[in-house]
ROTORLUM-582547 format. One record per residue (C-alpha): residue in three letters; z, x, y. Coordinates in steps of 0.2 Angstrom, whole numbers, plus 5000, padded with zeros to 4 digits. Each point is the difference from the previous one (the first is absolute). Layout:
REM ROTORLUM-582547
alaZXY ...
//
This chain:
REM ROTORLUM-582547
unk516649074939 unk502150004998 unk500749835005 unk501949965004 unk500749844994 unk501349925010 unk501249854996 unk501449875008 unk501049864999 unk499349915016 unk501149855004 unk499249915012 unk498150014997 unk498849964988 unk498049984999 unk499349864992 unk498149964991 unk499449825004 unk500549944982 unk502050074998 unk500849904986 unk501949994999 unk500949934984 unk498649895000 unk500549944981 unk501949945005 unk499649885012 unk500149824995 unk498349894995 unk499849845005 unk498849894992 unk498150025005 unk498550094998 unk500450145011 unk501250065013 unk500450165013 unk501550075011 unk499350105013 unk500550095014 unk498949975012 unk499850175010 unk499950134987 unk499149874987 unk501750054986 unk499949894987 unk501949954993 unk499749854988 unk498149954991 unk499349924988 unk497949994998 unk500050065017 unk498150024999 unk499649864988 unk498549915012 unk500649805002 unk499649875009 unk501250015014 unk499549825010 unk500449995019 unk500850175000 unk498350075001 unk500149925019 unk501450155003 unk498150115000 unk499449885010 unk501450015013 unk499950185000 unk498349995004 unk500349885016 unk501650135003 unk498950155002 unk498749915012 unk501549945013 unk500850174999 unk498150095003 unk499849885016 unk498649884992 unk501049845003 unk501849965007 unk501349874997 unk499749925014 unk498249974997 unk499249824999 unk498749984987 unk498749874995 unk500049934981 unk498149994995 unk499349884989 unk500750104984 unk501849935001 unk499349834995 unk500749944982 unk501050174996 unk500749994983 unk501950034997 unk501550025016 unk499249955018 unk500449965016 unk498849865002 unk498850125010 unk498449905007 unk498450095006 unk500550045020 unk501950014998 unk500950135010 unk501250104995 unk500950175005 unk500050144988 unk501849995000 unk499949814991 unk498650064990 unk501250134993 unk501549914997 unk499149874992 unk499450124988 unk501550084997 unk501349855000 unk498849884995 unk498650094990 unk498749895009 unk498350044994 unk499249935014 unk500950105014 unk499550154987 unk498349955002 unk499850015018 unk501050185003 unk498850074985 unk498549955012 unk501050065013 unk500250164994 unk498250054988 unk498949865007 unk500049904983 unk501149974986 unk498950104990 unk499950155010 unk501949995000 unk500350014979 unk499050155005 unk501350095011 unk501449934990 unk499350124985 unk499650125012 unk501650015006 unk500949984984 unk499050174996 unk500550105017 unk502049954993 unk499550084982 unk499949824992 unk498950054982 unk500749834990 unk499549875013 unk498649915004 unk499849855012 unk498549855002 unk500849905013 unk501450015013 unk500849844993 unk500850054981 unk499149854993 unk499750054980 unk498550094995 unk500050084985 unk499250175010 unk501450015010 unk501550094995 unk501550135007 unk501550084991 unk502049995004 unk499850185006 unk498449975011 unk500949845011 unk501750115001 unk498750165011 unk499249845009 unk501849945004 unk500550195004 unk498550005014 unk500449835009 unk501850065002 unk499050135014 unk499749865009 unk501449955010 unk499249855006 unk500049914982 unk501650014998 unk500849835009 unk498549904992 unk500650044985 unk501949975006 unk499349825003 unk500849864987 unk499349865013 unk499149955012 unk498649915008 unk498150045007 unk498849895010 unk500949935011 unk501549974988 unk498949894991 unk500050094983 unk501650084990 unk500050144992 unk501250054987 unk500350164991 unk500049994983 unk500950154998 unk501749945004 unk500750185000 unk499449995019 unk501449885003 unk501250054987 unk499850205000 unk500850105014 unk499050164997 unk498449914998 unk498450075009 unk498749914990 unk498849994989 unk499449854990 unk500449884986 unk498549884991 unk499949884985 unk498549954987 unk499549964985 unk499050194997 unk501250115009 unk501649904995 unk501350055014 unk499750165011 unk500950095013 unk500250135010 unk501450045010 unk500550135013 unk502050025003 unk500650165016 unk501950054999 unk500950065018 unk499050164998 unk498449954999 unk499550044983 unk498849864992 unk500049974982 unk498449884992 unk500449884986 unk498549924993 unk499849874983 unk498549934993 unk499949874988 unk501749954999 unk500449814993 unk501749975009 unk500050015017 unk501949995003 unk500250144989 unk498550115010 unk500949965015 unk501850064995 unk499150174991 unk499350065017 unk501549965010 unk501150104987 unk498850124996 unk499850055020 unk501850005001 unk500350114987 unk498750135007 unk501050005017 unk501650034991 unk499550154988 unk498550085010 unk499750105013 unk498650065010 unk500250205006 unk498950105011 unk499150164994 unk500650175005 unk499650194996 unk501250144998 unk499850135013 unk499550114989 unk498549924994 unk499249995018 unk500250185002 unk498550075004 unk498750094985 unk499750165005 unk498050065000 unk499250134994 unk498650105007 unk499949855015 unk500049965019 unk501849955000 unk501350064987 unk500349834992 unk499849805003 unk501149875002 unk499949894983 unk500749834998 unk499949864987 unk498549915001 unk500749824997 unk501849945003 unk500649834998 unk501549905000 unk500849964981 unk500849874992 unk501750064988 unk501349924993 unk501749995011 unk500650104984 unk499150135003 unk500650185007 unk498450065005 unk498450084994 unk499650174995 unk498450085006 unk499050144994 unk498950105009 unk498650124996 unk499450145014 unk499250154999 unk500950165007 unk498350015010 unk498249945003 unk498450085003 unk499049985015 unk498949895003 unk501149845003 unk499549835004 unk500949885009 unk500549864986 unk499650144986 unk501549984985 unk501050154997 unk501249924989 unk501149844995 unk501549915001 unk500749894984 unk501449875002 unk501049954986 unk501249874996 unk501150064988 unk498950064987 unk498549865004 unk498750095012 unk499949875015 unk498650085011 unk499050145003 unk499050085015 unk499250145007 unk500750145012 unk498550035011 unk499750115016 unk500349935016 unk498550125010 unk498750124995 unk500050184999 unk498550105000 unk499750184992 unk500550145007 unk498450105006 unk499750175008 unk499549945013 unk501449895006 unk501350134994 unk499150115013 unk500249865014 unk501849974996 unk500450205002 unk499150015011 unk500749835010 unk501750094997 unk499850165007 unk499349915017 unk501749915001 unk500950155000 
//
């Protein structure tokens, strides 16, 4: 079968994969075991280093808590403003608390911010009973979930990030877990929060990630400190436009320094980044004629477009696309009939299939008769 090959310089679109890396060996390293500058919608990757290296990550592994928790308040299983009941389980919880005692009261809305501001394990304890009925049915739908989101590097065995040497993530795994949270709008102030107060205002809570209170494009995530993980954080940052970009550190020994390299490091990708839409030349979307079917072509499109990631040097990228001159009936709806290939420069950035958008059936004798003869009536 013949094929044409079509080519342009497009200037305002591009298609991603989930893993794009851009000049991912220029960026500046920062002591630690592993680090990641991602954006946060397309998942582009512009500065790594053993982004898939599995670590223990401490109390960032509450960020797949969190998500969990987000997920059941946006589905309508809890809200905010609910009061719930701490059970007998908050007793003698290790690590940050709130003071919780069996029959406190608390609305979701405390419970959450004391997780987030103040990493309270107890308040975790009670919205993990809240939301799975135990703590141990929850580790099961934090794995769960961390599967749905295309986590394969992560695995959890309780909601609180105390050390176990069976628990681990990576840098890139907490940046995707970071990338979902950002969906929910909800979060975001929480995280926003440098100080404030719960139970009555009788317990502080203090952020220890001070780039709540001295960041401007801050919308969260995390910062944690111990003598396994060293010093870890991830950090979300979202310029005038809306574009998020994800830094996250593990096992770094100088948390001054960490916190500088994620404040410079989001404000570089705002300067010299930008996020542009996909679009398809007309041509491309011309419909593929059909031979020996009902109808004498089908409308064909791309089967994935996305938003990409390129440097503010960038003119544009250039696209390839391979149809046939024409297809042979049967088609199905969904069926490839050809491909699209995106290149920066030289460097092939994506690829994707062109499919048809409906199906054409064969052409038989017996419906050739019925449109003649359907046509003859309507003169």
């Amino acid at each position: 079968m013949k094929y044409l090959a079509l080519s342009a310089v497009l200037t305002i679109f591009a298609l991603v994969c989930s893993l794009f890396f851009i000049g991912a060996g220029e960026k500046e390293e920062i002591d630690g075991k592993a680090y990641i500058l991602m954006e946060a919608k397309t998942h582009t990757v512009i500065g790594q280093k053993n982004i898939d290296t599995h670590l223990n990550v401490g109390y960032l592994s509450k960020l797949m808590s969190i998500l969990v928790i987000a997920d059941d308040i946006s589905n309508g299983k809890y809200n905010l403003t609910d009061e719930i009941t701490a059970s007998d389980n908050v007793t003698n919880t290790k690590g940050a608390v709130i003071w919780l005692e069996s029959g406190d009261k608390l609305t979701v809305d405390e419970l959450l911010k004391s997780i987030i501001v103040g990493n309270a394990n107890d308040a975790m304890t009670v919205l993990a009973e809240r939301s799975s009925g135990s703590v141990e049915n929850f580790v099961m739908d934090m794995n769960a979930k961390a599967f749905d989101i295309g986590l394969r590097n992560s695995k959890f065995v309780s909601p609180y990030g105390y050390y176990s040497p069976n628990e681990y993530s990576t840098a890139y795994d907490v940046a995707v877990i970071c990338s979902e949270l950002t969906k929910y709008g909800f979060l975001e102030p929480y995280f926003r929060i440098w100080r404030d107060f719960v139970k009555n205002d009788s317990v502080e809570l203090v952020n220890e990630n001070t780039l709540s209170n001295s960041f401007s494009q801050h919308i969260g995530f995390k910062v944690c400190s111990s003598d396994v993980s060293r010093n870890c954080i991830a950090e979300g940052g979202k310029d005038e436009e809306g574009t998020v970009f994800i830094s996250v550190v593990l096992g770094n020994e100088d948390k001054e320094e960490m916190f500088k390299y994620v404040k410079k490091e989001l404000k570089m990708s705002f300067r010299d980044y930008k996020v542009i839409p996909s679009m398809f030349p007309d041509e491309m979307m011309a419909p593929l004629k059909v031979v020996n079917g009902t109808d004498p072509a089908v409308i064909i499109r791309a089967k994935i477009q996305k938003n990409a990631v390129v440097s503010n040097n960038t003119q544009g990228l250039r696209t390839r696309v391979i149809i046939p001159e024409y297809i042979a009936a049967p088609v199905r709806k969904g069926q490839a009939v050809g491909t699209a290939s995106f290149y920066n420069e030289d460097t092939l950035a994506f690829e994707t299939e062109i499919v048809a958008e409906c199906d054409v059936s064969v052409l038989s004798l017996r419906y050739a008769f019925y449109r003649l003869l359907t046509k003859l009536t309507e003169k």
